[in-house]
N, C-alpha and C positions, 0 to 999 in steps of 0.2 A: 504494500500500500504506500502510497507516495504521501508528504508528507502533508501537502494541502487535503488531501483526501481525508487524511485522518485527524485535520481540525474541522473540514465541511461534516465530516459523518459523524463528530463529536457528540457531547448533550452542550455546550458552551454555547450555542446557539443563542446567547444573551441580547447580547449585538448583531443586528441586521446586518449582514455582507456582498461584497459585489462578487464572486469565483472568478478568478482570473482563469484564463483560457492555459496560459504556461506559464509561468511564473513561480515565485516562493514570497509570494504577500500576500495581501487581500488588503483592502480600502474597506473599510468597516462605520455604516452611519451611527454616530453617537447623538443624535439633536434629541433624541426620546428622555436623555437622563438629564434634561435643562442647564448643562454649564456656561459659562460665558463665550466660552472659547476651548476648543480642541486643544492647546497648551494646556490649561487650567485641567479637561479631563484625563491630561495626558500624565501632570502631576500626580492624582489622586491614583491612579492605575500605578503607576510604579511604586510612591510611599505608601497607600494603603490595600493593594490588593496582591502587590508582587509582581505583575506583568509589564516587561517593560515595550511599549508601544513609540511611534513619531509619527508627528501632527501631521494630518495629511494637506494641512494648508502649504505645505514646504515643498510641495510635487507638484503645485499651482504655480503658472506665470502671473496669475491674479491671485495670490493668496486667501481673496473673502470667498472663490469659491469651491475650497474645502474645508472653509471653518467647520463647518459639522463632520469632518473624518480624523479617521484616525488608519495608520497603516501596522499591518504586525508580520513580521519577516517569519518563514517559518524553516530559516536552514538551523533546523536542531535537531536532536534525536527525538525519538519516539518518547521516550519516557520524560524529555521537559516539556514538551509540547500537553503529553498528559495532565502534568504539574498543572502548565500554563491554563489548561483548558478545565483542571477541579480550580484553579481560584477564581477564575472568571466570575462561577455559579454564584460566587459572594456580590456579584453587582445586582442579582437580580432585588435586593433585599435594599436597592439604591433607586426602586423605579415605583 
């Protein structure tokens, strides 16, 4: 199983995602959990949940239109991807 596959067929499902075609990211919408800004949710995801993410405003020529994204790289192994995808479950308790 390839490595995006096995965060698409996860339960992390928390976050609404776009499947890249080939790639090792996903662009993921955050606007459902109301922060200010994609930075701001990007803080809260590495200090309080462990996941470390980048804003997807920074992959914009126009930066205001990825304020609501967020990117997560998934060249890891299997078993932090796991990690990454039990801590996630703790955002749903932020919605």
């Amino acid at each position: 199983m390839s490595h995006i596959q096995y965060f698409t067929n996860s339960r992390s499902r928390v976050i609404p995602y776009f499947v890249p075609k080939r790639a090792y990211y996903v662009l993921a919408d955050i606007s459902k959990f109301g922060y200010k800004t994609n930075v701001e949710f990007t803080y809260h995801l590495i200090k309080d949940i462990g996941v470390a993410v980048v804003p997807g405003s920074g992959f914009f020529s126009q930066p205001e239109k990825g304020h609501s994204l967020i990117r997560f790289c998934f060249s890891k192994t299997p078993e932090t991807l796991k990690t990454a995808s039990d801590r996630l479950l703790k955002l749903q308790s932020n919605l």
